[in-house]
N, C-alpha and C positions, 0 to 999 in steps of 0.2 A: 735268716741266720741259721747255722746248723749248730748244731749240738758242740757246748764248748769241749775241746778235748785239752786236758792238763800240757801245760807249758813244760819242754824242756831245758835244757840248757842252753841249747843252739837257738831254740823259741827265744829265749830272754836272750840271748847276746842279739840276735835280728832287730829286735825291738829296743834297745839301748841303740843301738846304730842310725838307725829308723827315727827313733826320735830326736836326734841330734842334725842329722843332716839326709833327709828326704829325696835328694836330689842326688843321691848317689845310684848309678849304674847296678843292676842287681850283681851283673861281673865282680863289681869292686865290694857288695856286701859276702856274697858269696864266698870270695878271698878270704874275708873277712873271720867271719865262722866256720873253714873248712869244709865247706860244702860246693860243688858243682852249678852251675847256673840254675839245671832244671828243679834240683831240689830246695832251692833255694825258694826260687819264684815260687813252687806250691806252698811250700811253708809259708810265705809271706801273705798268699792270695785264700789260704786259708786262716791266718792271722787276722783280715780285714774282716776275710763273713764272718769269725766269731766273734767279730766286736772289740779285738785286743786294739786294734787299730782304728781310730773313728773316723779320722779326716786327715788328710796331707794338706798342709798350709805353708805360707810363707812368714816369718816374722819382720815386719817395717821397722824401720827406725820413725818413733813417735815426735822428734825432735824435727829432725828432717821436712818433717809431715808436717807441721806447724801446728802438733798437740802437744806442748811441753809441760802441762799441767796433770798433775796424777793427782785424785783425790781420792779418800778411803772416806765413807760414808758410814756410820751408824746408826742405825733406825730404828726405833721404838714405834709401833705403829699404834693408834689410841684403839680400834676393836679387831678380836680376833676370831671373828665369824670366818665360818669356810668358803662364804662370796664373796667377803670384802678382798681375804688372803688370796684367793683366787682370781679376781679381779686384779689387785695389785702386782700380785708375779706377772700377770701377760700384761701390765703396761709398761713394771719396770726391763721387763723381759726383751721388751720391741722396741727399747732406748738403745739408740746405736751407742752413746757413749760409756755405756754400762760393757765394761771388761767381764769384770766377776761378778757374783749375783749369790748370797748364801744365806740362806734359813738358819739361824744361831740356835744355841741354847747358852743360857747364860741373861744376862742386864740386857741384851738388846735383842730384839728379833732377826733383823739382817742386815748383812756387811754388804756394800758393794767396793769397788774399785772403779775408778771413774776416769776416762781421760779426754780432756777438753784441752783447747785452745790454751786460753784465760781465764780470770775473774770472771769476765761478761759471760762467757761463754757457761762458765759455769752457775755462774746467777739464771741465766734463763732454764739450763736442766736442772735446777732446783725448783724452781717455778711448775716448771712442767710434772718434778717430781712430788710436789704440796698437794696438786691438783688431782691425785691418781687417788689419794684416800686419805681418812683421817689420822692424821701423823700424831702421835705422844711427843716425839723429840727425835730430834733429825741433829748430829754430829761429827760435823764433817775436818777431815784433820787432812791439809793441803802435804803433800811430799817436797822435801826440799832439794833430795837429790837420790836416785836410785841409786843403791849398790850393789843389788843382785837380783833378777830378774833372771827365774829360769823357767825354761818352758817342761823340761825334762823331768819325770819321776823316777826317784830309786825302783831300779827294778833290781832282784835277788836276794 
C-alpha cells in the first residue's frame, strides 16, 4: 500500500459514485466528476492501493436467496482472557452467517448481525455459536422487516 495522500474533492465525489454503483464505466464516472478517462482511472487505481477502496462486490437480494431471517445477536461473553477473546473472534469470524461482527463497549461485548434461512437455521448457528466459548448471555432480537439497509458511508 503507498503512502495515503489526503482526499480531494474529486477523490470524495469518485468514491460516493464507486460506492453506489461499481459497475459503472470509468467513461461514465469520469463524466461524472469532470475529469478525462486517464485521470480518472489513476485517481481511482490510486484510491484502491491506499486502501480508500477495500473491495468491489455485488449486493444479493437475501429474500430471493432463501435467507429471509436477519438477526441482531448480543453477547456477553463469561471470561475475558486474550485467548479465549481471540479464540472466539476466528470462530465467530469464519461463520459464513455472520454479516457484522463488533467488539462493543457498553452492557454487552459484541454485536453481531446474522442472516439465516429460519428458525432451524438459526437454532443450529446458535449451537455452533454456545460451542466457540463460555457465554454470560447471548440476546438475540429477530428483525421483522428491513427498512433501510445501506451499504454506502457519508463521505464529506
Amino acid at each position: 500500500m503507498s503512502e495515503a495522500k489526503a482526499l480531494d474533492a474529486i477523490d470524495k465525489r469518485i468514491l460516493a459514485i464507486v460506492q453506489v454503483d461499481t459497475s459503472l464505466a470509468i467513461g461514465e464516472i469520469a463524466h461524472k466528476v469532470g475529469l478525462s478517462q486517464t485521470p480518472c482511472w489513476k485517481r481511482l487505481q490510486r484510491l484502491e492501493q491506499d486502501g480508500y477502496i477495500k473491495r468491489r462486490v455485488a449486493i444479493l437480494d437475501q429474500a430471493k436467496l432463501g435467507l429471509g431471517l436477519t438477526v441482531f445477536v448480543a453477547i456477553e461473553v463469561g471470561e475475558h482472557s486474550s485467548e479465549t477473546q481471540t479464540k472466539f473472534a476466528a470462530g465467530v469470524t469464519a461463520m459464513r452467517e455472520v454479516m457484522d461482527f463488533y467488539r462493543m463497549a457498553g452492557d454487552v461485548d459484541y454485536m453481531l448481525r446474522v442472516v439465516v434461512a429460519d428458525t432451524a437455521a438459526f437454532d443450529g448457528f446458535y449451537k455452533r455459536l454456545a460451542a466457540l466459548a463460555p457465554l454470560k448471555s447471548v440476546t438475540s432480537r429477530f428483525a421483522l422487516e428491513g427498512i433501510k439497509t445501506e451499504t454506502a458511508v457519508p463521505i464529506g
